[in-house]
C-alpha positions as CSV (number, residue, x, y, z in Angstrom):
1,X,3.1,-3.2,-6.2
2,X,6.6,-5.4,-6.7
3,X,4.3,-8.2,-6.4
4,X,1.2,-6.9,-8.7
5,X,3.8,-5.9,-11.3
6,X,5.2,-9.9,-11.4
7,X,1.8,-11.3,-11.4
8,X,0.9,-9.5,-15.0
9,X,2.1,-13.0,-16.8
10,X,-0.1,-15.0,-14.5
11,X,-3.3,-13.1,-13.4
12,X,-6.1,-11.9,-16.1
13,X,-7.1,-8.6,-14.3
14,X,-3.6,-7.8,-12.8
15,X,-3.6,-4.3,-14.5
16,X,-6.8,-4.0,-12.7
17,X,-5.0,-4.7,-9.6
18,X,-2.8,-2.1,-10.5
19,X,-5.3,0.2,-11.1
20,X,-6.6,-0.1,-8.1
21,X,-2.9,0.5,-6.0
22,X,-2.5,3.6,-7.6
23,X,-6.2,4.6,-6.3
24,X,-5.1,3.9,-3.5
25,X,-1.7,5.8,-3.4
26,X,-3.5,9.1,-4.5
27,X,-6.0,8.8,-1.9
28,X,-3.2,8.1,1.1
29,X,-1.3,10.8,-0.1
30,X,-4.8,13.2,-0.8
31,X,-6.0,12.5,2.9
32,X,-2.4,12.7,4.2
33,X,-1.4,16.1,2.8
34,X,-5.2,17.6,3.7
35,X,-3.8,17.8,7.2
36,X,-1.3,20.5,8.1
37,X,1.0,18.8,9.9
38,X,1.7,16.2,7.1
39,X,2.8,19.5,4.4
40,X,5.6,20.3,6.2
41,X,9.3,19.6,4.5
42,X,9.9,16.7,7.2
43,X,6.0,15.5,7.5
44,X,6.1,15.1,3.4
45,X,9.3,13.1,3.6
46,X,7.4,11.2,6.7
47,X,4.5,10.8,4.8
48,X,6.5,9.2,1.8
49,X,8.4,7.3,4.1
50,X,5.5,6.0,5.5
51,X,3.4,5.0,1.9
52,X,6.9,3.1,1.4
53,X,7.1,0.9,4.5
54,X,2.9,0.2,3.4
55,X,4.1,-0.9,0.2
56,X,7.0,-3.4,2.0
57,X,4.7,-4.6,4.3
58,X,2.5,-5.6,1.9
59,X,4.3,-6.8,-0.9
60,X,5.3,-9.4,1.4
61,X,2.2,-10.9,2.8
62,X,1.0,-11.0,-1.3
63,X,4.0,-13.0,-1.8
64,X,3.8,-14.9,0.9
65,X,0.2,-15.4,0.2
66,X,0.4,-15.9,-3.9
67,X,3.5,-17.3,-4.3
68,X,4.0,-19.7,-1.6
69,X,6.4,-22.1,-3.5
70,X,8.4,-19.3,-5.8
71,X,5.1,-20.0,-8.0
72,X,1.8,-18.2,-8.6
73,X,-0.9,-20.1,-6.4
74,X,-4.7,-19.3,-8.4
75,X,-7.1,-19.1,-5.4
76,X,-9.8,-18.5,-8.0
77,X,-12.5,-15.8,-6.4
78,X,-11.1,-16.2,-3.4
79,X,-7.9,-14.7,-4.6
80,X,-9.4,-11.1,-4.5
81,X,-9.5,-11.2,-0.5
82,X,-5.9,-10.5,-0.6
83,X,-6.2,-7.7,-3.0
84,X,-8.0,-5.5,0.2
85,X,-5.1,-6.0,3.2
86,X,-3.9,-2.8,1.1
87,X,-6.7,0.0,2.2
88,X,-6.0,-1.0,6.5
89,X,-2.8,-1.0,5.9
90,X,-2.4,2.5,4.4
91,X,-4.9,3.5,6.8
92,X,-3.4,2.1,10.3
93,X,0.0,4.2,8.5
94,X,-1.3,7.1,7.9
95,X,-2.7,7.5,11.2
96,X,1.2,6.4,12.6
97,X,2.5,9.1,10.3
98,X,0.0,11.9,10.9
99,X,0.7,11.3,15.0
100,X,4.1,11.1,14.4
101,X,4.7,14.7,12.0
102,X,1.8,16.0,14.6
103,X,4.6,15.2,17.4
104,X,7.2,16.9,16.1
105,X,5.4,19.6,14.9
106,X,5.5,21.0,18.6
């Protein structure tokens, strides 16, 4: 989001891509809290704890990816790739997160 936020002077669309992250941070945490184990005092905390290390992880592969010299790189069409590492990300988490508040749970 750090990264999206940064872009706004350099990307036409970048409130789009904004948009679309906060999509995507309603539906982790929708599917997350769905499951009981995950609506507990600690799995919550987990949960957030989890959406934040997402976030991190990629923040830095879009910089890394869009800014490789300190400057916005324009990739054109092919840009938009990066925008999707998001989705598997928050996914492969929540599943680490839901197995992890399941464990304790016990």
């Amino acid at each position: 989001m750090v990264t999206a936020i940064y872009s706004f002077p350099y990307v036409h669309g970048a409130e789009i891509w904004l948009l679309l992250w906060l999509l995507g941070v309603i539906g982790y945490l929708g599917i997350c809290l769905m499951i009981k184990p995950n609506r507990t005092k600690n799995g919550v905390r987990t949960t957030i704890i989890g959406l934040l290390i997402a976030e991190v992880i990629v923040d830095l592969v879009w910089a890394v990816i869009y800014y490789p010299n300190g400057t916005y790189f324009n990739y054109g069409i092919g840009g938009i790739s990066g925008w999707f590492l998001g989705t598997p990300v928050l996914g492969i988490i929540a599943v680490i997160v839901t197995a992890l508040n399941s464990k304790n749970e016990i």
